[in-house]
C-alpha positions as a Markdown table, in Angstrom:
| # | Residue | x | y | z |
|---|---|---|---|---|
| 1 | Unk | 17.1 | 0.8 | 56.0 |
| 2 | Unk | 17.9 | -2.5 | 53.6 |
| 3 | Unk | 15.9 | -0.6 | 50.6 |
| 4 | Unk | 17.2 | 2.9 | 51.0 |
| 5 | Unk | 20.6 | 1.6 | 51.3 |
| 6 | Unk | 19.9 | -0.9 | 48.1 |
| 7 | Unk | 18.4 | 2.4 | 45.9 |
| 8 | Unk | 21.5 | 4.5 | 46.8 |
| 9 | Unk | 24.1 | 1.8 | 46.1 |
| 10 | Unk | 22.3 | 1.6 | 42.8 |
| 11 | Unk | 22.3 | 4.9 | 41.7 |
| 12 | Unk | 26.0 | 5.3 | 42.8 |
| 13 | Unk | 26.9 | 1.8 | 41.1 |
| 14 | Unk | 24.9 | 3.1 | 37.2 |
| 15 | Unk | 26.7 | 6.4 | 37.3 |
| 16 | Unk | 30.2 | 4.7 | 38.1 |
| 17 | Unk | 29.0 | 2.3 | 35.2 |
| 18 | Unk | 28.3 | 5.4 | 33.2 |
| 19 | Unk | 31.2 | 7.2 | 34.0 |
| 20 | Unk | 33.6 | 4.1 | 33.2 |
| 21 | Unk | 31.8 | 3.4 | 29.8 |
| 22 | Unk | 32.1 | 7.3 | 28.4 |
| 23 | Unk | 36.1 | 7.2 | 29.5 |
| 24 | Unk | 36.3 | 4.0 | 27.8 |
| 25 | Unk | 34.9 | 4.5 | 24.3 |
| 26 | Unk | 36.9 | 8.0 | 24.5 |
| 27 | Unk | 40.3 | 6.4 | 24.8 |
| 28 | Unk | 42.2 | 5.7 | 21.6 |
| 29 | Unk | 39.6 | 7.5 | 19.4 |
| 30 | Unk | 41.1 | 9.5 | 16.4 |
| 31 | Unk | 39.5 | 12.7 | 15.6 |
| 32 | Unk | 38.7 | 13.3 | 12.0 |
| 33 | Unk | 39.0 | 16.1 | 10.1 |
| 34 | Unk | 35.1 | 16.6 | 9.5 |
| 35 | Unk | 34.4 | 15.8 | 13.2 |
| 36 | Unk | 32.3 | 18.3 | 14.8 |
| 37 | Unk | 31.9 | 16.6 | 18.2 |
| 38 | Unk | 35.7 | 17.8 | 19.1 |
| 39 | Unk | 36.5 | 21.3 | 19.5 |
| 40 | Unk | 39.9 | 21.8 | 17.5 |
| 41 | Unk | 42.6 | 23.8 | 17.1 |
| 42 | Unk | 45.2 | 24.2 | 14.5 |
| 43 | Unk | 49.0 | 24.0 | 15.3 |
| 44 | Unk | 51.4 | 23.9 | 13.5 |
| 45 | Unk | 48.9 | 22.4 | 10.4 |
| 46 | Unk | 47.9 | 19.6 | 13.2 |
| 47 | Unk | 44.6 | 19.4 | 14.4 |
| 48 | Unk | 44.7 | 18.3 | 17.9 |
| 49 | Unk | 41.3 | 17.9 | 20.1 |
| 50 | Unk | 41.0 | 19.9 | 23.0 |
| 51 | Unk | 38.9 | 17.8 | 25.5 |
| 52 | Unk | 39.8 | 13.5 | 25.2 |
| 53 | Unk | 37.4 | 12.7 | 27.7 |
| 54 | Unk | 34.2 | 13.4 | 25.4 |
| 55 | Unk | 32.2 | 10.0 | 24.0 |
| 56 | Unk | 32.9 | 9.8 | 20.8 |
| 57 | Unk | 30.3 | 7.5 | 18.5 |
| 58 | Unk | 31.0 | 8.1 | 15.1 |
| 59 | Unk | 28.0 | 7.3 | 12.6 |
| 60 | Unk | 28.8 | 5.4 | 9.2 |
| 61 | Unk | 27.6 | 7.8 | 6.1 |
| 62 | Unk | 23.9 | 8.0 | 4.8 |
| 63 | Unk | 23.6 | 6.2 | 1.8 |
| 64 | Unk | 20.9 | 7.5 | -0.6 |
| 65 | Unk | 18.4 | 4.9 | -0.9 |
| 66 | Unk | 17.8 | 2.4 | -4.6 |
| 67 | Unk | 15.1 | 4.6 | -6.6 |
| 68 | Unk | 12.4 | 2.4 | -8.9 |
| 69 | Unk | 10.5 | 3.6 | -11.3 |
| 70 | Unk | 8.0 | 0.4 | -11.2 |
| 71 | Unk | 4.4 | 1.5 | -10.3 |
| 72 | Unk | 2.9 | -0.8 | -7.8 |
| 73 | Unk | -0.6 | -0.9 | -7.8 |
| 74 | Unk | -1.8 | -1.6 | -4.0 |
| 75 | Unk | -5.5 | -2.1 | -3.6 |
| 76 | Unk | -6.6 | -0.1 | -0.7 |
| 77 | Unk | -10.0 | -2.0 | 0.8 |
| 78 | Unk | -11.9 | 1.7 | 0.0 |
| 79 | Unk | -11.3 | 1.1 | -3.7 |
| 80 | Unk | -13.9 | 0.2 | -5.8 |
| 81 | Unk | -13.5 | -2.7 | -8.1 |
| 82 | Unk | -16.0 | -2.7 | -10.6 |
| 83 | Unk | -16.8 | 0.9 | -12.2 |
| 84 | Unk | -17.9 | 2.6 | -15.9 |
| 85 | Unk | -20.8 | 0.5 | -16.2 |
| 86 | Unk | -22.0 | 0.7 | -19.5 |
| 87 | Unk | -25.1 | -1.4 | -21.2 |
| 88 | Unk | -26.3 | -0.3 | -24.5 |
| 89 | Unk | -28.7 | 0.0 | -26.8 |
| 90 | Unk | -31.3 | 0.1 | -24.5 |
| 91 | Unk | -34.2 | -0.7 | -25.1 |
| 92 | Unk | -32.6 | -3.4 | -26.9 |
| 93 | Unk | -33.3 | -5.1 | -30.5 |
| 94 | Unk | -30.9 | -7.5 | -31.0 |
| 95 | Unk | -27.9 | -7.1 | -29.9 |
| 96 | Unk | -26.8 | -6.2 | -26.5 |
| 97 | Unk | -23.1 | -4.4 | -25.3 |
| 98 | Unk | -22.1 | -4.3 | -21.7 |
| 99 | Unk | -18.8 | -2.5 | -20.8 |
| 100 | Unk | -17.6 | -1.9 | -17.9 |
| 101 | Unk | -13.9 | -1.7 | -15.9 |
| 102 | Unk | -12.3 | -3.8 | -13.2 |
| 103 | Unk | -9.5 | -2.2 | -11.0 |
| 104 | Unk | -7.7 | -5.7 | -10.5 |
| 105 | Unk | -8.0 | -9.5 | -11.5 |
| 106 | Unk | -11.5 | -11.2 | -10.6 |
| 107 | Unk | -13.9 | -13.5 | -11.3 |
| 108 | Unk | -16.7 | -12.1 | -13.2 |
| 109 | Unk | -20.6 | -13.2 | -13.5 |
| 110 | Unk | -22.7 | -11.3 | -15.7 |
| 111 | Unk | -26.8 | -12.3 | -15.5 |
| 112 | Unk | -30.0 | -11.4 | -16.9 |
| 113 | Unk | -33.1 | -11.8 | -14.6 |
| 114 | Unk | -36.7 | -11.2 | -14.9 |
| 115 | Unk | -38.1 | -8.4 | -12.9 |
| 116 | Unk | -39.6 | -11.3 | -10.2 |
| 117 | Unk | -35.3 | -11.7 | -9.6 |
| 118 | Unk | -35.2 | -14.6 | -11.5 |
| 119 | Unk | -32.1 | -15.9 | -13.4 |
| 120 | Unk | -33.0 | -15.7 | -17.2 |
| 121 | Unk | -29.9 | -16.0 | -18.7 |
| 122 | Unk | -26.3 | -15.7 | -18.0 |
| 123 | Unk | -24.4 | -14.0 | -20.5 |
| 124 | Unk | -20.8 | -14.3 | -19.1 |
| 125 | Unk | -19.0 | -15.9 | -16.2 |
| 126 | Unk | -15.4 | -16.4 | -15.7 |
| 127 | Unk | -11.9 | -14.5 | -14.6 |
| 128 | Unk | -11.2 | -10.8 | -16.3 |
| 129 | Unk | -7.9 | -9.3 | -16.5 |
| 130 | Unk | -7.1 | -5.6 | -15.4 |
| 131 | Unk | -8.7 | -3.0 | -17.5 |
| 132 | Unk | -11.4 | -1.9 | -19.1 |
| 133 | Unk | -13.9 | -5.1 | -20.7 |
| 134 | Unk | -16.6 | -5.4 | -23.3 |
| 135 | Unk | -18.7 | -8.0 | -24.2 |
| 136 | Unk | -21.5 | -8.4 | -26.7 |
| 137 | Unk | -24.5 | -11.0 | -26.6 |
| 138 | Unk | -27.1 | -11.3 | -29.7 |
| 139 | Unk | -30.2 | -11.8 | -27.3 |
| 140 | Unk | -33.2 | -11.7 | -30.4 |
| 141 | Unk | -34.3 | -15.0 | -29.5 |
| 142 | Unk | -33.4 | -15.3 | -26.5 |
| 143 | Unk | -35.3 | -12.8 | -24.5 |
| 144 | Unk | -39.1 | -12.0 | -25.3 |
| 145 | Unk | -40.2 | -8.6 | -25.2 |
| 146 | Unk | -40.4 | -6.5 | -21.7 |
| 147 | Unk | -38.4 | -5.9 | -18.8 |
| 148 | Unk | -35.3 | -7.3 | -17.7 |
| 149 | Unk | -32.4 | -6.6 | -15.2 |
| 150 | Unk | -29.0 | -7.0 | -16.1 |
| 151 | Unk | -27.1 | -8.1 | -12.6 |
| 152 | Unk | -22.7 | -7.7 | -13.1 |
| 153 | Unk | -21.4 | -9.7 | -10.0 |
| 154 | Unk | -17.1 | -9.0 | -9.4 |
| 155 | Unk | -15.9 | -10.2 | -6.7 |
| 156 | Unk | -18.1 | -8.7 | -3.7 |
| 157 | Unk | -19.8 | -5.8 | -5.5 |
| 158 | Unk | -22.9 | -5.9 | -7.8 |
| 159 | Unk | -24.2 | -3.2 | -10.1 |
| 160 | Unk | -28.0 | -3.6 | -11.4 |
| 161 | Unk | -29.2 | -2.2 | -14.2 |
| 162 | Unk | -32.4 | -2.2 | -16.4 |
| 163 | Unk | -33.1 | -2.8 | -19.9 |
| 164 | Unk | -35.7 | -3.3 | -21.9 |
| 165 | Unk | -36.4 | -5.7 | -25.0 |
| 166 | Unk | -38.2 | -5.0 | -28.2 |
């Protein structure tokens, strides 16, 4: 009996709530002339609402929002950093051109290793820029003659690729 009594007394006690609330945000509101939540009616060049009792929550205007023409480049973790790898000549004589392009600022290690996968010789290692980068290495007497793989570390990728030296 103590919980049917304590439900019903609730109910009762949030619609009075309710009630009391809508009556007292309706009293003392002006209507405006582009309300639509009042029905009005025109007299004598007055407009006068028909119903005072109705809540009446008036929302402040939309502003249109700041527009920026900045671009802002946000990696996404499917994004490849390093692509366009490029080596030529190959096979090589003297001198050899890597380029390649890195979609944002990392650190950069360029190697050459033997086809056992040992480091030969490291042509470049240190921080790039954004961009498309190039670098060229004179490698006559540096390399003998055969096969060689040219490893480009950024960041977490790796791209391999072969050349041979004259």
């Amino acid at each position: 009996m103590g919980k049917k009594f304590t439900k019903i007394n609730s109910w009762i006690a949030l619609a009075l709530l309710a009630v009391m609330v809508n009556v007292a945000f309706a009293k003392g509101v002006v209507a405006q002339k582009s309300d639509t939540s009042y029905l009005k009616y025109i007299n004598k060049g007055k407009a006068k609402p028909i119903n005072k009792n109705i809540l009446h929550l008036s929302l402040p205007p939309i502003k249109p929002a700041v527009i920026s023409n900045t671009k802002v480049y946000v990696p996404r973790p499917d994004d490849k950093l390093l692509s366009n790898v490029q080596v030529y000549p190959n096979p090589v004589n003297e001198i050899l051109n890597v380029k390649y392009t890195v979609s944002r600022e990392a650190f950069v290690n360029i190697k050459v290793m033997d086809v056992l996968g040992n480091d030969v010789l490291t042509l470049f290692s240190q921080r790039v820029e954004v961009g498309e980068q190039s670098i060229t290495y004179p490698v006559n007497s540096k390399l003998s003659r055969g096969f060689y793989f040219l490893r480009i570390n950024v960041g977490t990728e790796s791209i391999n690729k072969r050349i041979s030296v004259l």
